[in-house]
C-alpha atoms as a printed R data frame, in Angstrom:
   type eleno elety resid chain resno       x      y       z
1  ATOM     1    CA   UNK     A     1 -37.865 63.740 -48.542
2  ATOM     2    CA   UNK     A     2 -37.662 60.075 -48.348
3  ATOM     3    CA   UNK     A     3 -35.237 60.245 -45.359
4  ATOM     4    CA   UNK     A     4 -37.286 62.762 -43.673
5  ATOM     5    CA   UNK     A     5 -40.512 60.643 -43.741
6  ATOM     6    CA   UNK     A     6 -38.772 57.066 -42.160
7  ATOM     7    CA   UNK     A     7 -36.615 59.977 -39.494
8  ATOM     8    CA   UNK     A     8 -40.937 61.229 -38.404
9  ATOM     9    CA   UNK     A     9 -41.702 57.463 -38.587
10 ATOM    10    CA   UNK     A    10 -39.155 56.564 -36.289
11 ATOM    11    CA   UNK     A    11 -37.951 54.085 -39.132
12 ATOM    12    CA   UNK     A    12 -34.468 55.616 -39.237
13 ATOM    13    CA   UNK     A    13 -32.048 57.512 -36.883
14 ATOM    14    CA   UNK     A    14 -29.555 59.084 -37.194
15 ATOM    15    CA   UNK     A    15 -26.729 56.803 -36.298
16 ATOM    16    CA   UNK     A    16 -28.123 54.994 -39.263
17 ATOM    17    CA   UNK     A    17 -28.649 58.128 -41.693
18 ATOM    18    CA   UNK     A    18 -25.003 58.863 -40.862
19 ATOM    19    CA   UNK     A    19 -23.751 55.167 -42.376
20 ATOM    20    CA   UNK     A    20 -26.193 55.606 -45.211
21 ATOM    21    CA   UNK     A    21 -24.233 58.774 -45.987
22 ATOM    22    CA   UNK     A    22 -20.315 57.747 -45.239
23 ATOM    23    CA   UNK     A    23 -20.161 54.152 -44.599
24 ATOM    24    CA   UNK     A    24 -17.832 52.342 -42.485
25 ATOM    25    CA   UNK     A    25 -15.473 54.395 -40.820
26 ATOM    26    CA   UNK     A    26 -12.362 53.976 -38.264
27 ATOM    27    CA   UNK     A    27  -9.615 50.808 -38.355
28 ATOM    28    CA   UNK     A    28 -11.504 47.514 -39.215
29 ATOM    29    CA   UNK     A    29  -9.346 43.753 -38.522
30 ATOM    30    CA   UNK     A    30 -10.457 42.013 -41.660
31 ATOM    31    CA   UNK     A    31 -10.790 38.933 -41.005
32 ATOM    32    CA   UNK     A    32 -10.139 35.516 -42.765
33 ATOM    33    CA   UNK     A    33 -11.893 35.390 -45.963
34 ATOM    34    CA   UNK     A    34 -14.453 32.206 -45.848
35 ATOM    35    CA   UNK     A    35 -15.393 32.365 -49.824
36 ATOM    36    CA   UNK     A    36 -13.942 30.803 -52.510
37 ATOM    37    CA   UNK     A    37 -15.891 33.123 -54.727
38 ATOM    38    CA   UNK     A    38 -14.869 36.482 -53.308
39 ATOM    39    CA   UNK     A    39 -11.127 37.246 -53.867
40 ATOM    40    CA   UNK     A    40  -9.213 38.728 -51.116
41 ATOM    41    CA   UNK     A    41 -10.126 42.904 -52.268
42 ATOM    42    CA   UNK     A    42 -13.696 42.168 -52.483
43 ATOM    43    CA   UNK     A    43 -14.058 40.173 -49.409
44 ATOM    44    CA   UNK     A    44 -11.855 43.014 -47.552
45 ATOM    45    CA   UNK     A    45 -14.522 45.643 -48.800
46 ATOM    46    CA   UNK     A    46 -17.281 42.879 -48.439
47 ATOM    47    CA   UNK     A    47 -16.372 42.469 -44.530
48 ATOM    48    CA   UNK     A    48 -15.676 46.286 -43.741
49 ATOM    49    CA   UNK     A    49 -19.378 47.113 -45.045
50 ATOM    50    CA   UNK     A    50 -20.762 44.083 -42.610
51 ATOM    51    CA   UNK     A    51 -18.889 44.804 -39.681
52 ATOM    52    CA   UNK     A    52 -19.812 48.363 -39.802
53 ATOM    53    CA   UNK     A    53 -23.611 47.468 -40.812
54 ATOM    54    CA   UNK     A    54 -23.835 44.727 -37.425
55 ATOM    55    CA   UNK     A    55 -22.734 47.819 -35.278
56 ATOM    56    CA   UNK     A    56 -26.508 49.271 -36.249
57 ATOM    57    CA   UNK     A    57 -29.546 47.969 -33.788
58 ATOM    58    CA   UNK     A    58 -31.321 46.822 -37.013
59 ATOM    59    CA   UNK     A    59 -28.690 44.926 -38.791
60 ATOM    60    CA   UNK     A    60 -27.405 43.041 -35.635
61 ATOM    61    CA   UNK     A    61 -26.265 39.640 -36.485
62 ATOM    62    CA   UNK     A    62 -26.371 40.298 -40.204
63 ATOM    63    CA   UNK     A    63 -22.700 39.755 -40.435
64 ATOM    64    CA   UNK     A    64 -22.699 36.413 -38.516
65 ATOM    65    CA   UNK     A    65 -25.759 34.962 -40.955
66 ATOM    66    CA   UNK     A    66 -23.762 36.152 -44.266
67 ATOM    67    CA   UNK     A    67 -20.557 34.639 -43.172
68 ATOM    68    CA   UNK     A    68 -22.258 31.269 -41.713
69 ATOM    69    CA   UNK     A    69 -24.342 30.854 -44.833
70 ATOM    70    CA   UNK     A    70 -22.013 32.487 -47.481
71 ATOM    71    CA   UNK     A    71 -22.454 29.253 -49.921
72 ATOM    72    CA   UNK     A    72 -26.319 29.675 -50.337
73 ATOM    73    CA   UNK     A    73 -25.616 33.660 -51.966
């Protein structure tokens, strides 16, 4: 119901309903993990999840800011 309310809103689309239901998808190039407090399996899942998320209008840049300001999280 939820997803039908932001879809009549024009809050969601479906590009975006189709991430929230399978996530990243296709070959991602991980690259270089910048943390010292992710180890290399998290970061690799960490990075998929934000290169896949900038690819949406709405997140754009998202993956940029968490990299560039991963000490403050």
């Amino acid at each position: 119901m939820t997803v039908k309310i932001l879809f009549g809103y024009n809050e969601m689309d479906g590009e975006q309903w189709r991430y929230f239901l399978a996530g990243p998808t296709g070959e991602i190039e991980i690259a270089k993990n910048p943390t010292d407090w992710l180890g290399e399996l998290e970061w690799a899942e960490t990075y998929k999840q934000l290169f896949a998320m900038s690819k949406l209008p709405i997140f754009e840049g998202f993956d940029k800011f968490f990299i560039q300001n991963h000490k403050q999280f």
